[in-house]
N, C-alpha and C positions, 0 to 999 in steps of 0.2 A: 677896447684898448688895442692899437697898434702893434701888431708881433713884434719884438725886438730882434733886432739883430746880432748875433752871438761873433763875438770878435777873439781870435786868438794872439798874443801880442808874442812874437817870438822873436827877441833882438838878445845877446850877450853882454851889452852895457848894460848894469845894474841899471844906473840914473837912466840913461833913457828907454828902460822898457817901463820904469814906475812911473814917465814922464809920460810916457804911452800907453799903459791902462787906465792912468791919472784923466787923461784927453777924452778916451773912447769912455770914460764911466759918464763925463760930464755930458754928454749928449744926451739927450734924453730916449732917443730910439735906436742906440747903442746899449751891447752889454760886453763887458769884460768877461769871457769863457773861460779865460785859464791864460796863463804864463809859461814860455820857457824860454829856456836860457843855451838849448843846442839843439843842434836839426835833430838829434832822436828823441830829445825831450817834446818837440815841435812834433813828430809826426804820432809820436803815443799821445799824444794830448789829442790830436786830431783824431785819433780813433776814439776814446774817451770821450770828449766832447762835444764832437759834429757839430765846430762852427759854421758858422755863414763862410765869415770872412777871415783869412791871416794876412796875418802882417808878418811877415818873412825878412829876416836880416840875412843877406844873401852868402857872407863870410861869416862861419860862426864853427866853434867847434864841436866832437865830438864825429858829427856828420854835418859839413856845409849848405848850403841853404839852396842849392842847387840841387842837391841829391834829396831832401827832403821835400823844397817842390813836388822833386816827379814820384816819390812817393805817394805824397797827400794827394795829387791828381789823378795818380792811375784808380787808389784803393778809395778814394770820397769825390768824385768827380762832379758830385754838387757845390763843394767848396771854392770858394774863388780867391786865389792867393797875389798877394801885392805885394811885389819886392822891392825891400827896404835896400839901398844904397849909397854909398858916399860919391862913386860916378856914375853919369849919366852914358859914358861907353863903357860899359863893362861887359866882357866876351862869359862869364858867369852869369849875366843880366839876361843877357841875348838867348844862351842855350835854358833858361828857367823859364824865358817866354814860350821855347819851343815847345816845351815837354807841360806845357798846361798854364800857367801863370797869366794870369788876365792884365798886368800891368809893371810898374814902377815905380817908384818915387825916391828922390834925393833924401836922405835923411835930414837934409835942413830946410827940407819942406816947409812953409806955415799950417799953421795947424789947422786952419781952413780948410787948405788943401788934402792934407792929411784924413778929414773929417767928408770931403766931398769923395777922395776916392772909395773910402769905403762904401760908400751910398752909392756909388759910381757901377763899381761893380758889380755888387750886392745883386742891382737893376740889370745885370746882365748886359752894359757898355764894358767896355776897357778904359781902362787910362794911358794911352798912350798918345803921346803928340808925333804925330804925322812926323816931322822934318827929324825929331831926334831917332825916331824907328828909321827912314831912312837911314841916317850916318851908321846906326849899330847895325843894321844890317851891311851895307857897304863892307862896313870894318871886317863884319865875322865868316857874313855867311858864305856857304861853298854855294853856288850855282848846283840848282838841284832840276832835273831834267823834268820838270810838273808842269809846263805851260799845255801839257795834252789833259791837263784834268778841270781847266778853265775855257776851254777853247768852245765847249758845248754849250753853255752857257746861253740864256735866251735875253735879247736886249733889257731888259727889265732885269733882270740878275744883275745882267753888267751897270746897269745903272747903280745897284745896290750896292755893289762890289767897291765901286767909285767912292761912293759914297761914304763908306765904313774905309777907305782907306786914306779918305782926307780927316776922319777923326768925328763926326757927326754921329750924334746919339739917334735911338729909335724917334723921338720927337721929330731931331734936324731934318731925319733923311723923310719923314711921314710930311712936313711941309714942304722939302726941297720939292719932294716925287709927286704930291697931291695922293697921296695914300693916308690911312688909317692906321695909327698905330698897330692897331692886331694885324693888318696886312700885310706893315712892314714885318713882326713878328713871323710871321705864314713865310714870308721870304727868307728871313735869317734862318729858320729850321731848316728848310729845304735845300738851302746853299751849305750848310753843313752837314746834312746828310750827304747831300751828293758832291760835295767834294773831300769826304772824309777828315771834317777838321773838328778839333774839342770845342770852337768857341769864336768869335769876331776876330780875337787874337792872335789867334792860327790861321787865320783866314790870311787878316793880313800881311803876317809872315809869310805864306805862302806866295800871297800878287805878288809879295816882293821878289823872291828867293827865284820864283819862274821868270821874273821878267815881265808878268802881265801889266804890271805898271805902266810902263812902258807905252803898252797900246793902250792905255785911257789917257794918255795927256794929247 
């Protein structure tokens, strides 16, 4: 049998967190881990627990959803957290990508969607669409002086680099590139080891934040 995947559902509406274990139970290779209902209930459950994946409501009280991201990332940094939102520019959104968070999603997501990011990132992709990470970065980010830690980079990085910042899974970029999955693999370790990032996530915040972007278009 298929390991399941353990899902944490941390939103403060009643109805839509029961709407949301309700979702992740019906999947078959999903598991409902635990419920809360505020970023410190969210981050003890995460220690508790050790889910796969959270589902993180980014406004919530007690402690917001931003501050209990970067707790769950620093102290479980196997965990991949997907933040729940009502906007798609949210400067809350932005800094919970920074500090670890593999993705986002609109709260009126379909449930599809909903059901693929967790699988999404689970796999060790992000959920982020390329043009909306633009606009939030635009919006928030300060201009951070890192285009000296992409500059070393050997053509084949940079291709990779490309690649994960238009949005393309381990699959996409392994046909774009004529690589092997595990080679793309061997590539994504090595680009976050050496340029000191948690994840694709970071990665891409970073193209952006330095300007690298820029020189791949």
């Amino acid at each position: 049998m298929t390991e399941q995947i353990r899902v944490l559902v941390a939103e403060d509406q009643d109805l839509l967190r029961a709407s949301l274990v309700e979702l992740v139970g019906a999947d078959p290779a999903l598991t409902a881990a635990g419920e809360a209902r505020d970023g410190r209930q969210a981050v003890e459950a995460a220690a508790r627990l050790r889910p796969d994946v959270v589902l993180m409501d980014i406004r919530m009280p007690v402690m917001d959803g931003l501050e209990a991201t970067r707790a769950i990332c620093a102290a479980h940094p196997e965990a991949k957290v997907v933040i729940l939102t009502t906007f798609d520019l949210d400067e809350y959104v932005y800094e919970a990508l920074r500090a670890g968070a593999c993705g986002f999603l609109l709260k009126n997501a379909g449930t599809d969607e909903i059901l693929r990011a967790v699988h999404t990132v689970h796999h060790g992709n992000a959920m982020l669409a390329p043009e909306v990470t633009k606009r939030m970065i635009a919006g928030y980010a300060r201009p951070r002086p890192d285009a000296a830690r992409l500059s070393g980079l050997t053509e084949r990085e940079r291709d990779v680099v490309a690649a994960i910042v238009q949005g393309m899974s381990n699959e996409e970029i392994a046909a774009a590139l004529f690589l092997s999955r595990a080679t793309v693999k061997t590539y994504l370790s090595r680009l976050f080891l050496k340029l000191g990032v948690r994840d694709r996530t970071q990665l891409v915040i970073l193209a952006y934040e330095s300007g690298y972007v820029d020189g791949l278009r």
